[in-house]
N, C-alpha and C positions, 0 to 999 in steps of 0.2 A: 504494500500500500504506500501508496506518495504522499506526505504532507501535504494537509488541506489547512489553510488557515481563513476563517472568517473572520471581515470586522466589521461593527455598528456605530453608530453613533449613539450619543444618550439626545437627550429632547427639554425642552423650556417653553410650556403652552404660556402664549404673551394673553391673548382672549380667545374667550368663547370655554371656558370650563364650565363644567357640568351643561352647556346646553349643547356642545357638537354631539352629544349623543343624541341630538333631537333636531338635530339638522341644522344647526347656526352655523355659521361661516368661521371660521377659526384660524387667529396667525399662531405659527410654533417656528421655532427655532432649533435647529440641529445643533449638540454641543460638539464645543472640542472632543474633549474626553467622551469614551464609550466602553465598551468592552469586545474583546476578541476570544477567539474559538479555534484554538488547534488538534486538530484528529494525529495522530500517528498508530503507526503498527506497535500495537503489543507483545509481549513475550509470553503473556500467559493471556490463557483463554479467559473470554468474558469482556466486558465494557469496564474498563477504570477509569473517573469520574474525578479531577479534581478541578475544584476553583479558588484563585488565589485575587489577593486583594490588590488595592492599589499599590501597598507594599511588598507584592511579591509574597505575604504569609499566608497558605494554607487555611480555607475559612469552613471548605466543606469539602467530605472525598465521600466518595459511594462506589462499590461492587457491582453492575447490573448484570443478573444473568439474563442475558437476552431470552431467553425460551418463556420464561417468566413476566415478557411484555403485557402481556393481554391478560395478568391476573389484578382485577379490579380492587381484589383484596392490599395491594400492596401502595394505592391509590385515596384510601381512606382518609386518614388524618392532613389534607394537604397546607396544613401549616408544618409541618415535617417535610423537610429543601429535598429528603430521596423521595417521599409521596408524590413530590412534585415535578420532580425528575422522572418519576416514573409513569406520569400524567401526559409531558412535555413529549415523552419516545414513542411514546404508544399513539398519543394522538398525529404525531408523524408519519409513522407508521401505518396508521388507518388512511393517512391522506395519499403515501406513496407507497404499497405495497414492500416494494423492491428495495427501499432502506435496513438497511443492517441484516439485509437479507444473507451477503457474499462474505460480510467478517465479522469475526469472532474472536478478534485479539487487538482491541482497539483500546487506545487510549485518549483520554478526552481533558482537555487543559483549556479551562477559561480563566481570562484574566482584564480586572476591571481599571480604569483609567481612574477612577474618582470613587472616593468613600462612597461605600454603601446607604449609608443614612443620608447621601444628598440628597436621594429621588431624581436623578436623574436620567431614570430608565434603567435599572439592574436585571427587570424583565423582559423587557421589550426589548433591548438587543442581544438576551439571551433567545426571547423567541424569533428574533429576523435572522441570527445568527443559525439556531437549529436548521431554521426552514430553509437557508441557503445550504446547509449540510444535504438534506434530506431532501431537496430540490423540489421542494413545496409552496404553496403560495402564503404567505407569510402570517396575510390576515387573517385566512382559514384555520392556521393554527391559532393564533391568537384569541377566534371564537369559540375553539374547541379546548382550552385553556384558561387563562385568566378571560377573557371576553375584556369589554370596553371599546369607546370608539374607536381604535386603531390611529390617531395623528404620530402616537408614538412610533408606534412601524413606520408610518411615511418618514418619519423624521430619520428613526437609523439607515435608511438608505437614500437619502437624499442628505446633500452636499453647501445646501444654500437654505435660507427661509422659506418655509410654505405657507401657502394656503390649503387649509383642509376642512372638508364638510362632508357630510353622508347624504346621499340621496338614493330612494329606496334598499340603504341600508348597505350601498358601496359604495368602496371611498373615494371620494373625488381630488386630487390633490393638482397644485398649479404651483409653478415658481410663484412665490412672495416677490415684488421688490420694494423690499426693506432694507433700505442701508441707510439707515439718521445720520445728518452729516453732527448729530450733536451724542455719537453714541459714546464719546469720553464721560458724558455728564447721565450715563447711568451705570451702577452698581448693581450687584447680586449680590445680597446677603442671607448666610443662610440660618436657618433660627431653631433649628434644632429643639424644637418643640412639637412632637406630635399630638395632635388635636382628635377626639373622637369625633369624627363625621357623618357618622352614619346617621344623627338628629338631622345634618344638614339635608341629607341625601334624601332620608322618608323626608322631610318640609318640600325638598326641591321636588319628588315625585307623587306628592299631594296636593300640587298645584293642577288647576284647571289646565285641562290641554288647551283652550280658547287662550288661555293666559301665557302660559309656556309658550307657545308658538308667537304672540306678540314679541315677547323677551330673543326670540329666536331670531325672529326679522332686525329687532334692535340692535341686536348684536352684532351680528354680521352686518348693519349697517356701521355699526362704530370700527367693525374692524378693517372694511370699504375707507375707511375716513384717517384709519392710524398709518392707510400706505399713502397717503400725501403730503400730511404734515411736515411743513419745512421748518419749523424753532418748536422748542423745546416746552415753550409754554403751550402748544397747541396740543401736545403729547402729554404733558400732566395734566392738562384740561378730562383730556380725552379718557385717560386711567384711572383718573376720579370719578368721571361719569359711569364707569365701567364697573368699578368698586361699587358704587352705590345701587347700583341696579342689582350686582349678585349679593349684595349683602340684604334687601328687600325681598329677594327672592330666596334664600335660605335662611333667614331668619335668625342672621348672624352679626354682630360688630364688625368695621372693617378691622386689617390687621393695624393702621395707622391708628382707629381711635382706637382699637383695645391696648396697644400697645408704644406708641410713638404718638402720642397727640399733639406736644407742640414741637416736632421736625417740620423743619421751614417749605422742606422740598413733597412730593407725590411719593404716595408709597401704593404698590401693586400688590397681588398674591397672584402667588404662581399656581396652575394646576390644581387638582385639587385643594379647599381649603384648609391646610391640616396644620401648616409646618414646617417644609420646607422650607425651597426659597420664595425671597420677595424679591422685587424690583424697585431700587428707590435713584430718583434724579437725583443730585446735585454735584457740589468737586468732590475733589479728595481730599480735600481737607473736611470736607462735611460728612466724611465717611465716618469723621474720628467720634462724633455723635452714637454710634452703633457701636463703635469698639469700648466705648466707656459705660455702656449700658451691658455689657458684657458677651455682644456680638461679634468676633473677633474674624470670624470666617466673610470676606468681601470680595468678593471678584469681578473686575471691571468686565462691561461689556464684551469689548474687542479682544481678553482672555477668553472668557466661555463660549463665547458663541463661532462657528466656523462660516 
């Protein structure tokens, strides 16, 4: 067998959270950092499984006997990373028969660019990664797996900003262009606080569809409007009005008032509302605002984003 190496990119939904699952229009951002996927030939029989961190340490290994794919029992608990491993080959494997059909002495090395608790994508370029192993269609696994809209997928294999939306429930993706000529004057910081969401999610899914769907067009019209903006004010303008809509619509504080209420500049949330990162405008000297508050993780635009 010949060394196969796969790589992903990780992902940064800028809008449209919680509604591209419903059809809003959506800009995401491809990160630098992502994770890669190399296959070699084993010496001993069976599938060996390791994944190593952004430090190169050892965070997870597993044994798969392949014969053993299609036992659901092994499938059960998937908060358990082999359950979930053994979720991820089988649903491959349903998609492409002929997957790990020919070897039996394979060794399996992922390794991730960026701490795990960023949310960067730890999933979604392990599942773009599989699926290019298994020469599947990426999304398909991803409904057959964790599910979700899929921008993350477009994002790991795509090289620039996208546009992404679902329309009858495939995904529709289009170059962004997105290049702010004032991307010095925004930040990534990460807050390493996770949030229970799941109140947001039943609030955001016990909304009238007449309503949702409103929030749907709104969005995607705001996110129509973040690829023109030439200065900076029109972009904080714009992320405010953004904030306030999803935070009316989940029935949550923004991250600014719950936590930053008098920072001079626009603050975002990224993604999911849990925890990860935000997005905030100003310099770098207004960065120090965040580090004194005991934020110390900040990553200029033009680092993270490719």
């Amino acid at each position: 067998m010949n060394q196969k190496i796969f790589q992903s990119n990780g992902k940064l939904l800028i809008t449209g959270e919680y509604l591209v699952l419903d059809g809003a229009l959506a800009l995401a951002l491809p990160t630098k950092k992502g994770q890669s996927l190399t296959v070699t030939q084993s010496k001993k029989e069976g599938l060996f499984w390791s994944s190593l961190d952004e430090n190169k340490n050892c965070w997870f290994e597993a044994n798969i006997d392949l014969k053993s794919l299609n036992n659901k029992a092994f499938q059960q608990n998937l908060n358990d990373p082999k359950a979930r491993l053994y979720q991820i080959l089988c649903a491959a494997k349903e998609l492409n028969p002929d997957f790990l059909a020919a070897d039996n002495n394979i060794q399996v090395t992922t390794e991730l660019d960026f701490h795990r608790d960023w949310g960067l994508g730890s999933s979604s370029t392990l599942i773009n990664n599989v699926a290019s192993w298994a020469m599947v269609n990426p999304y398909d696994l991803l409904q057959k797996t964790f599910g979700g809209s899929g921008y993350d997928i477009a994002c790991a294999h795509h090289d620039a900003p996208i546009l992404y939306h679902l329309k009858d429930k495939k995904p529709i993706v289009e170059d962004a262009p997105f290049a702010p000529n004032f991307s010095d004057q925004l930040f990534f910081i990460h807050l390493n606080q996770k949030q229970n969401t799941r109140e947001a999610v039943k609030k955001y899914r016990s909304q009238p569809l007449n309503e949702l769907q409103d929030k749907v067009k709104e969005i995607s019209e705001l996110t129509r409007s973040l690829l023109v903006v030439s200065t900076l004010n029109e972009f904080e303008y714009l992320m405010t009005q953004h904030e306030n809509i999803l935070s009316n619509l989940l029935g949550l504080p923004t991250v600014k008032s719950r936590l930053f209420p008098d920072y001079q500049g626009s603050i975002k949330s990224l993604g999911g509302w849990g925890g990860d990162f935000i997005l905030a405008t100003g310099s770098l000297k207004e960065m120090e605002y965040f580090k004194v508050k005991g934020f110390t993780t900040i990553v200029p635009y033009n680092a993270m984003i490719l």
